[in-house]
N, C-alpha and C positions, 0 to 999 in steps of 0.2 A: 167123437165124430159119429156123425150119425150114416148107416150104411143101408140099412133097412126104407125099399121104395118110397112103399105108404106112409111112414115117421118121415121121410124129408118133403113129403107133400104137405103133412101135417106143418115142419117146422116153417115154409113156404107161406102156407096160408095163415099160418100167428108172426111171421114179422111181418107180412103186407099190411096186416093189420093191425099191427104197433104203428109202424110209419104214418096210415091211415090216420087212427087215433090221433098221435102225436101233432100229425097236421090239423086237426083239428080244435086244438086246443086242450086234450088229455094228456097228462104226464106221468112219470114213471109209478107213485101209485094207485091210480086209475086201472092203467095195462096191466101191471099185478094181479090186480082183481079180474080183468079180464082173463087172463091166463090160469089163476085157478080156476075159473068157472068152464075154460076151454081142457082144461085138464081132466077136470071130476066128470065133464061128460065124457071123456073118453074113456074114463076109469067104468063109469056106469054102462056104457055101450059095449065093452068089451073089445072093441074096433079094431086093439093092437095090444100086446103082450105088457104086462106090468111094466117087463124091465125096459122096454122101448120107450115107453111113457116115464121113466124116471129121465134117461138119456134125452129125450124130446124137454121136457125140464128142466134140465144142466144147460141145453142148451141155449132153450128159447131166454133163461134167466141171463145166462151170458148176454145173449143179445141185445136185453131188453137194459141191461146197465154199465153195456161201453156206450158211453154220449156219444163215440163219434159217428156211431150210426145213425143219429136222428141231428148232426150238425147241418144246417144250412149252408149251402152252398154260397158264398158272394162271386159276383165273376170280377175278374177283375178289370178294372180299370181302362182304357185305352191311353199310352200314351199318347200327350199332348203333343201336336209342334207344332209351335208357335212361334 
């Protein structure tokens, strides 16, 4: 669980933009690659503590590979009477 401000702002702005992705027609290894690439800059900027950024990892992977975060919604139906 992540408890640290700035790491849940972080984890914030990488699932909008998994969702984002994902609606656009990217899937789960696209986002991977996004997310390392969103990881190694943070590793290079220094922005937030190693171990933050391991736990910001745990988490956003979780995220990124339960489906039913990126499930489509159907609404349902209206019953008929007829």
């Amino acid at each position: 669980m992540l408890q640290d401000t700035l790491t849940i702002r972080y984890y914030q702005k990488l699932t909008d933009a998994f969702v984002e992705l994902w609606n656009r027609g990217y899937r789960t290894d696209d986002m991977r690659m996004y997310l390392d690439g969103y990881l190694a800059a943070l590793r290079n900027s220094n922005a937030i503590e190693p171990f933050l950024i391991h736990r910001l990892e745990e988490e956003a992977t979780r995220y990124l590979y339960d489906a039913s975060n990126f499930a489509v919604v159907q609404p349902e139906p209206e019953p008929g009477y007829y």
